[in-house]
Structure formats: C-alpha cells, structure tokens
mmCIF file of the C-alpha atoms, coordinates in Angstrom:
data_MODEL
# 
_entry.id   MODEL 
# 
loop_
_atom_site.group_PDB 
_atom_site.id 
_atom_site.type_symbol 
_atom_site.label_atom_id 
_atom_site.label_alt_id 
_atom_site.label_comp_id 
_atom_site.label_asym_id 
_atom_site.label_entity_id 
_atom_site.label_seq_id 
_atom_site.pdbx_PDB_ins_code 
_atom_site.Cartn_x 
_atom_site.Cartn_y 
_atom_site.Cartn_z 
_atom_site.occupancy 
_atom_site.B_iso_or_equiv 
_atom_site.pdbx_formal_charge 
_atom_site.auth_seq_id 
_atom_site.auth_comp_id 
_atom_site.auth_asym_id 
_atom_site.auth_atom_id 
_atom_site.pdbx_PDB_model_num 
ATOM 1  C CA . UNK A 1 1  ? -35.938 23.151 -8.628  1.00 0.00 ? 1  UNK A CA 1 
ATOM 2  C CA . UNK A 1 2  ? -36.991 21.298 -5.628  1.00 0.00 ? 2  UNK A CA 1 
ATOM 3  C CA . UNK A 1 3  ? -33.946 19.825 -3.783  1.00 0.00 ? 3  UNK A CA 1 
ATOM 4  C CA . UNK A 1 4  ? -35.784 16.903 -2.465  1.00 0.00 ? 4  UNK A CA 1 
ATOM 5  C CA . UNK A 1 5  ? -37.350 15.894 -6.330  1.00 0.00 ? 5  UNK A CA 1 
ATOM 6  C CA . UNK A 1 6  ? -33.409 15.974 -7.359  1.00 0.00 ? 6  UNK A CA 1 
ATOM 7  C CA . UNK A 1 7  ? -31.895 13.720 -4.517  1.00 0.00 ? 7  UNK A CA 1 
ATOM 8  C CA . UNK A 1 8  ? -34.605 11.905 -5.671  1.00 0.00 ? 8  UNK A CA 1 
ATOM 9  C CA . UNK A 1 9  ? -33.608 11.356 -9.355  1.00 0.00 ? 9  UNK A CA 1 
ATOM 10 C CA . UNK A 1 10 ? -30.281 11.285 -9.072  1.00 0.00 ? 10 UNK A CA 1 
ATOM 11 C CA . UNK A 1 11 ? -30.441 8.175  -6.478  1.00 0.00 ? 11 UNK A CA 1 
ATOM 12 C CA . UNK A 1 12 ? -32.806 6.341  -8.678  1.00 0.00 ? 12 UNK A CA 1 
ATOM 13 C CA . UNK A 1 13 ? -30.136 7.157  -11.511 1.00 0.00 ? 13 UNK A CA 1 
ATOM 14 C CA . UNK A 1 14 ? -27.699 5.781  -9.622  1.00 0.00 ? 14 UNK A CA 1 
ATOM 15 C CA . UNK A 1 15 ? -29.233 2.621  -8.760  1.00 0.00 ? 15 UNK A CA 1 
ATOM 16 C CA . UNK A 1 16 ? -30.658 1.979  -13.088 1.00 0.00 ? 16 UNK A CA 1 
ATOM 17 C CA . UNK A 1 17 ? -26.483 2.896  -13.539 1.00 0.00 ? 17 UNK A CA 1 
ATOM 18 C CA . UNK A 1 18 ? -25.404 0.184  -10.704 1.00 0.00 ? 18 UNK A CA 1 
ATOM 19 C CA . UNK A 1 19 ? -27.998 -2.211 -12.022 1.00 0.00 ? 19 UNK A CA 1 
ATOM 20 C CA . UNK A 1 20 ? -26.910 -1.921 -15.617 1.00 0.00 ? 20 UNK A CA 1 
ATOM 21 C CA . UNK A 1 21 ? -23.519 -1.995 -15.108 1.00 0.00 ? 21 UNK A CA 1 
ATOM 22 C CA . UNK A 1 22 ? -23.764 -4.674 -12.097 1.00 0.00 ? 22 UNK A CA 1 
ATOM 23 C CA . UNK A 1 23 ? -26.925 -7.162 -13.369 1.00 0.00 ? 23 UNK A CA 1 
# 
C-alpha cells in the first residue's frame, strides 16, 4: 500500500463525511 495514495483517501473521506454531515 502506498502511504501517500492512503493519506490521500482518507482526507477526501473525511471531507464527503464533513460535507454530509455539515451541508
């Protein structure tokens, strides 16, 4: 697993989670 690809993910993820729970 590439480190970078993760960070990646899991900040998008947290930003669709912030957005959905925050509109």
């Amino acid at each position: 697993m590439c480190d970078g690809v993760t960070s990646f993910v899991d900040v998008s993820g947290s930003w669709l989670w912030l957005v959905k729970k925050v509109p």
